[in-house]
C-alpha positions as CSV (number, residue, x, y, z in Angstrom):
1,X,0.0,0.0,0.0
2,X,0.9,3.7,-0.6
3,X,0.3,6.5,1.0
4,X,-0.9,9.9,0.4
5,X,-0.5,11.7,-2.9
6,X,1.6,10.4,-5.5
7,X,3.2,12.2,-8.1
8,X,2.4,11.3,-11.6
9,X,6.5,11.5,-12.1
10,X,6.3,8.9,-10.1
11,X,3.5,6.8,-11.8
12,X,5.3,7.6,-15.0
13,X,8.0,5.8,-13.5
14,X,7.0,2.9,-12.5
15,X,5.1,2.4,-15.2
16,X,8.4,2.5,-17.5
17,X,9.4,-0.3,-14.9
18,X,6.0,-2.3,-15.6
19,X,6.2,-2.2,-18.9
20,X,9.9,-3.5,-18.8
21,X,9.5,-6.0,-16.9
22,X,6.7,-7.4,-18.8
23,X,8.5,-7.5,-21.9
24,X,11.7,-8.8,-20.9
25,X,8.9,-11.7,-19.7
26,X,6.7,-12.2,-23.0
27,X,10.0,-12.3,-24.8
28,X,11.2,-15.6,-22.4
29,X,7.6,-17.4,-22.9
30,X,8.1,-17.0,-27.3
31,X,11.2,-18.0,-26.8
32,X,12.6,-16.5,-30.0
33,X,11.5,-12.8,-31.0
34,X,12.1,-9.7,-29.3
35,X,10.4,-6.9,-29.1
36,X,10.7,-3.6,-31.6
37,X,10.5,-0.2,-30.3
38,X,9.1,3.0,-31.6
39,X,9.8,6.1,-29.7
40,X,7.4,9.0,-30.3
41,X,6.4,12.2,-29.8
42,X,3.1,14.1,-29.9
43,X,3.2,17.6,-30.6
44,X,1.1,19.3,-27.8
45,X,3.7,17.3,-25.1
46,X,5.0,14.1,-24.2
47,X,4.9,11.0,-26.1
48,X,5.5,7.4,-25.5
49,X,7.1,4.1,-26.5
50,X,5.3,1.0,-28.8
51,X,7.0,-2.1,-28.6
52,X,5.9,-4.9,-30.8
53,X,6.9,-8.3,-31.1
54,X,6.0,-11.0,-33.4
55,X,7.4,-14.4,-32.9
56,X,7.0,-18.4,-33.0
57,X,4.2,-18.2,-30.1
58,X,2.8,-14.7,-30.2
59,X,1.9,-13.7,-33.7
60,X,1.6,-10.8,-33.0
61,X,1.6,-8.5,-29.9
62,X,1.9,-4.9,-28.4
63,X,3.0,-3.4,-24.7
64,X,2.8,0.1,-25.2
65,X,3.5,2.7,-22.6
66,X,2.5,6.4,-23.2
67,X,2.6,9.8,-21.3
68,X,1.0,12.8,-23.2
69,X,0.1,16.3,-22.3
70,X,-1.9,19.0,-24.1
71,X,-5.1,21.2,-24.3
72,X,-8.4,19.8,-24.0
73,X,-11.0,19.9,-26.8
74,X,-14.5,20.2,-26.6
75,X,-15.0,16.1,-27.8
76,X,-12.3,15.3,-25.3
77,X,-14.2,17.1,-22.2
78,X,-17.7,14.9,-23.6
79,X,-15.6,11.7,-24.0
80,X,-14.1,11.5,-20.7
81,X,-17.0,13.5,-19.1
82,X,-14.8,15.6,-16.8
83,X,-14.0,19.7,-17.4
84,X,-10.4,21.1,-17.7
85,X,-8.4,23.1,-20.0
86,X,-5.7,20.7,-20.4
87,X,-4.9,17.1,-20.1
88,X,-2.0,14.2,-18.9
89,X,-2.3,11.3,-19.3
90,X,-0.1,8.2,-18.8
91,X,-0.3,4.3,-18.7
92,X,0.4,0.7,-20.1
93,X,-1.6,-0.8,-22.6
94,X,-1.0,-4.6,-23.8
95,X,-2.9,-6.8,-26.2
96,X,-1.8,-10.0,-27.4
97,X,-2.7,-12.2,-30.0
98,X,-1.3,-15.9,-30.1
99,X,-1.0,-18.3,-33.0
100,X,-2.2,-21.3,-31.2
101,X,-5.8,-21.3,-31.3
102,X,-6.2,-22.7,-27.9
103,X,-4.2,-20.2,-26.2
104,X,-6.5,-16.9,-25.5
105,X,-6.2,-13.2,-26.7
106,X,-5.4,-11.0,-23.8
107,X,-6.0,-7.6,-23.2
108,X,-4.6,-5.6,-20.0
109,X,-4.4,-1.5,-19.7
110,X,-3.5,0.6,-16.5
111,X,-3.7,4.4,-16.4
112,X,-4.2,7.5,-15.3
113,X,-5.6,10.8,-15.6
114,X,-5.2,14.6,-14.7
115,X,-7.1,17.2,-15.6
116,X,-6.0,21.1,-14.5
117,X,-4.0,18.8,-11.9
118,X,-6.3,19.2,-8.9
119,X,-8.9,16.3,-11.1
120,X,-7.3,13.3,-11.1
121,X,-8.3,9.5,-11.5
122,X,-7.2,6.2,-12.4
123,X,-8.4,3.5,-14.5
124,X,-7.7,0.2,-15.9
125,X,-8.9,-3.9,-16.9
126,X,-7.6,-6.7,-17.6
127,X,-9.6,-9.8,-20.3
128,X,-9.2,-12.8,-21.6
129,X,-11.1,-13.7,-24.9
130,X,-10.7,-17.3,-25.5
131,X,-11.4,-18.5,-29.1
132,X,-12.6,-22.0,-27.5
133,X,-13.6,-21.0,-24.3
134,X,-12.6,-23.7,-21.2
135,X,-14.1,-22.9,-18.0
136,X,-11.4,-24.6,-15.9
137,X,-8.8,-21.8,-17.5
138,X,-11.7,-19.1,-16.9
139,X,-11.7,-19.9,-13.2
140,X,-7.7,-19.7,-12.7
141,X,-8.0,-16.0,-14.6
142,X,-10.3,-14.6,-12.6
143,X,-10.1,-16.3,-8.9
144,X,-6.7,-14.5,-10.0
145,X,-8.1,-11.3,-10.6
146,X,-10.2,-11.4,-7.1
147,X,-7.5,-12.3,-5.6
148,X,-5.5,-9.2,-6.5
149,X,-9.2,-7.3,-5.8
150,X,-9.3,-9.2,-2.5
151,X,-5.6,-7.6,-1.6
152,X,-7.7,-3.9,-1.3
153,X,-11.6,-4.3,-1.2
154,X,-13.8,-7.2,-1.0
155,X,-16.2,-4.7,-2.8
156,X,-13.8,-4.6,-5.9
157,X,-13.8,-7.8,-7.6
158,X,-17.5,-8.3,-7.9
159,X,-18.3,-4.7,-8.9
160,X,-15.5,-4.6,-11.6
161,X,-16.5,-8.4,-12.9
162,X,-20.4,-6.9,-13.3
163,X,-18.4,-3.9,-15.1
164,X,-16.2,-5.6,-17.3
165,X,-19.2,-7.9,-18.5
166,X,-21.4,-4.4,-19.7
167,X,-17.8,-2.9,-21.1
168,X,-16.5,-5.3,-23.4
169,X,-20.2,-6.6,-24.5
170,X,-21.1,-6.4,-28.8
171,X,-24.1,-4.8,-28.5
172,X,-24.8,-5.2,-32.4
173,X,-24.2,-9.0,-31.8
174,X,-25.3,-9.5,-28.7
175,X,-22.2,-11.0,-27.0
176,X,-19.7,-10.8,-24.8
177,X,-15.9,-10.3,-26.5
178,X,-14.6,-13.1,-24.5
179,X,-14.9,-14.1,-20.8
180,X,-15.0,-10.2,-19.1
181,X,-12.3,-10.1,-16.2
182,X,-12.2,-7.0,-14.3
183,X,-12.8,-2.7,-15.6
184,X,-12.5,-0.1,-13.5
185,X,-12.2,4.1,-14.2
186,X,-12.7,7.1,-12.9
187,X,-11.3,5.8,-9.5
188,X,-10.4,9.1,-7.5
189,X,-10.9,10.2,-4.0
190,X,-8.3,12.8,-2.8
191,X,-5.0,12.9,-1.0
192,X,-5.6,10.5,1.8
193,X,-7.0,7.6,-0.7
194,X,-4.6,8.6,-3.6
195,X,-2.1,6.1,-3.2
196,X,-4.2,3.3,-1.9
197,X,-5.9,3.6,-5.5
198,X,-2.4,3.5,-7.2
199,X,-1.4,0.5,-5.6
200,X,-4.2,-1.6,-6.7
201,X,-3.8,-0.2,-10.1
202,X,0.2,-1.2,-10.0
203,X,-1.1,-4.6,-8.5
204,X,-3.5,-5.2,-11.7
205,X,-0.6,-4.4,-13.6
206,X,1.9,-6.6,-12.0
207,X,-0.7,-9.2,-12.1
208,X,-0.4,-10.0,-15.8
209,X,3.3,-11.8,-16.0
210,X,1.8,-14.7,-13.7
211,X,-1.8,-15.3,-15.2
212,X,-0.4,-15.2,-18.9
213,X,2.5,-17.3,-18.3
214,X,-0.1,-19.8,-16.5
215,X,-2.5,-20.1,-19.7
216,X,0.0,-19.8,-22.6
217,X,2.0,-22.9,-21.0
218,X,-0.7,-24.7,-20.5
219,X,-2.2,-24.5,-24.0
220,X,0.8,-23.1,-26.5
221,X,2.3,-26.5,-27.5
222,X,-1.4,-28.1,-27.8
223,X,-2.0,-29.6,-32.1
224,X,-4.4,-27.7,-33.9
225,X,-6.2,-28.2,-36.9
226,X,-6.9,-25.8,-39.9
227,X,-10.6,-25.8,-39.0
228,X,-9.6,-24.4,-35.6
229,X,-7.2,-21.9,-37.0
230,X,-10.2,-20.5,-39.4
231,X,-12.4,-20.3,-36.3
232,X,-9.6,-18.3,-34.8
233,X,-9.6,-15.8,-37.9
234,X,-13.3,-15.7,-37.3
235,X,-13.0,-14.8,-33.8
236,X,-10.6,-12.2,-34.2
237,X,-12.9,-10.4,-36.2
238,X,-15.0,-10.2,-33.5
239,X,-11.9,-8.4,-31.9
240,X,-11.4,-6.0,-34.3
241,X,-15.2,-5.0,-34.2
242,X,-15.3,-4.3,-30.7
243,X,-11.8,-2.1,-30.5
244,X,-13.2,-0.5,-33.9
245,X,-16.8,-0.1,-32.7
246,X,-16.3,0.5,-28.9
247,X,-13.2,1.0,-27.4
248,X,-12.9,4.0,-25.2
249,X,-9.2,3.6,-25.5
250,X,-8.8,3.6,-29.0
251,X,-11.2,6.8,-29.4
252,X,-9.3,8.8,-26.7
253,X,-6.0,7.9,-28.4
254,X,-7.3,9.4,-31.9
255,X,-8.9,12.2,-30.3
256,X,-5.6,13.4,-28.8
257,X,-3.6,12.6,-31.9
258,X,-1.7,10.0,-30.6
259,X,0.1,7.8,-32.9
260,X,-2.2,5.7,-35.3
261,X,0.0,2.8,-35.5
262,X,0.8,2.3,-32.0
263,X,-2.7,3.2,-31.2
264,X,-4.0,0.6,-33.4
265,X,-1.3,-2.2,-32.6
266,X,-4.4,-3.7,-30.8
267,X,-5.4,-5.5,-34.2
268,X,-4.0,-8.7,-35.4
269,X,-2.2,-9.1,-38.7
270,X,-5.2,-11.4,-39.7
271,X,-8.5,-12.0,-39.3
272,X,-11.8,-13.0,-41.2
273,X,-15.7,-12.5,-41.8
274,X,-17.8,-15.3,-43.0
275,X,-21.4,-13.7,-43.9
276,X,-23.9,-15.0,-41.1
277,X,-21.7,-17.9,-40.1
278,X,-23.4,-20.3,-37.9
279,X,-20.9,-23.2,-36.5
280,X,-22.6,-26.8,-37.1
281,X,-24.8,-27.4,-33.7
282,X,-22.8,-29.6,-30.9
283,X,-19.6,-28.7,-32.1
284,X,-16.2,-26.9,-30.5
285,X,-17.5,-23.7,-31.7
286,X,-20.9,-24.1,-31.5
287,X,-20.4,-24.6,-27.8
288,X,-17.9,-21.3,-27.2
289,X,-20.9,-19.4,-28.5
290,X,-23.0,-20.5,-25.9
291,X,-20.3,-18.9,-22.7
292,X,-20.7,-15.3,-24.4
293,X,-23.1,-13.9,-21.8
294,X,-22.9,-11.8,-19.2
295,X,-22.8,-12.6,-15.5
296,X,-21.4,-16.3,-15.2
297,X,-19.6,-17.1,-11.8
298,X,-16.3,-18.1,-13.5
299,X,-14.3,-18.7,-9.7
300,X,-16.7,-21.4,-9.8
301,X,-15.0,-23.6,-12.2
């Protein structure tokens, strides 16, 4: 636990550190590729630093950290519903997409915001979207997640499940993305509460080297067959339409200018659309359809 205020030098820090130290451990579970790096800028202040890597196991993925600056627009003000002249923001954002079908697509961002200084807040998930969906491996990811929850509130991991479930929901489909996890934002308080809320947001972050390394060697070196990798396409076009459609992230990132490429790094080199598919009924895929609802008790599994 921290504290009292915290300076966002010192988030900025130490999320440098997270996102470090998370690389240095994705590149140890491919076993082969390293990760690229693009430094950038963005005009109105600050900038940040993509890293990509695209290897034997991970076909393609992104740990991105950022810290930008700069005047507030009208559109920004109505997107993130808060009022304030100018803007910082800084945090991690990862997304990785595997080329095993039976290892899941994960999806973990940590942040925080200032506005005029005196407003601040942080904000942050972490999912897993499974393109077969087992529920023993949903269980471990999120008695995980309540577990780091658990660690600060009782009151957290049940609230940010029920949130997760409404956030990364296809409304024009009618499905979840994957299995939920945990989404918080707008956590804020003042000085006497500040740190307590960085610390669980560090903690979500340092959470991810474990729970990954736990489901990619459990399912990585598992055979798979080319109808599985075309329902993998097929899912990740279910991916793509929610981070195109409906990701907060992704529109904050374009409304400040931020770098298309790293902001997009979230989509996978492939992916496919089969018009009004329909997976042949007591099959694989048939029966990952049927877990993409809302408000199943995964910690039960």
């Amino acid at each position: 636990m921290t504290e009292g205020k915290v300076s966002k030098e010192s988030i900025v820090h130490h999320f440098k550190e997270l996102q470090d130290s998370i690389c240095n451990s994705l590149q140890s579970l491919d076993g082969i590729a390293h990760f690229e790096e693009d430094n950038w800028e963005l005009s109105t202040g600050g900038g940040g630093r993509t890293r990509i890597i695209q290897g034997e196991h991970i076909e393609k993925g992104g740990v991105n950290f950022s810290a930008v600056s700069g005047p507030s627009s009208d559109r920004l003000r109505a997107l993130l519903q808060k009022e304030g002249d100018t803007f910082f923001a800084t945090g991690v954002s990862i997304v990785l997409h595997p080329a095993n079908p039976h290892v899941p697509i994960i999806h973990l961002n940590v942040r925080y915001f200032e506005m005029e200084e005196e407003v601040w807040w942080f904000g942050g998930g972490i999912d897993l979207t499974p393109h077969y969906i087992v529920p023993e491996d949903g269980g471990y990811f999120h008695r995980k997640l309540k577990a780091t929850c658990d660690q600060f509130d009782a009151g957290y991991y049940p609230k940010f499940k029920t949130w997760a479930d409404d956030y990364f929901f296809l409304r024009h489909r009618n499905e979840t993305r994957g299995i939920g996890g945990i989404f918080f934002d707008r956590l804020t308080g003042d000085s006497s509460n500040m740190g307590d809320l960085w610390s669980f947001t560090l903690a979500v972050g340092e959470s991810f080297v474990d729970i990954y390394s736990y489901l990619f060697n459990r399912n990585h070196f598992r055979p798979f067959t080319q109808v599985e990798k075309e329902w993998q396409l097929y899912r990740r076009g279910r991916y793509v339409e929610f981070n195109l459609v409906w990701d907060r992230g992704t529109r904050f990132g374009l409304e400040t200018g931020g770098r298309t490429e790293s902001i997009l790094m979230s989509l996978p080199d492939l992916a496919a659309w089969k018009y009004d598919y329909i997976p042949p009924e007591g099959s694989k895929e048939a029966e990952t359809l049927k877990w993409l609802r809302k408000g199943i008790d995964w910690t039960a599994f």
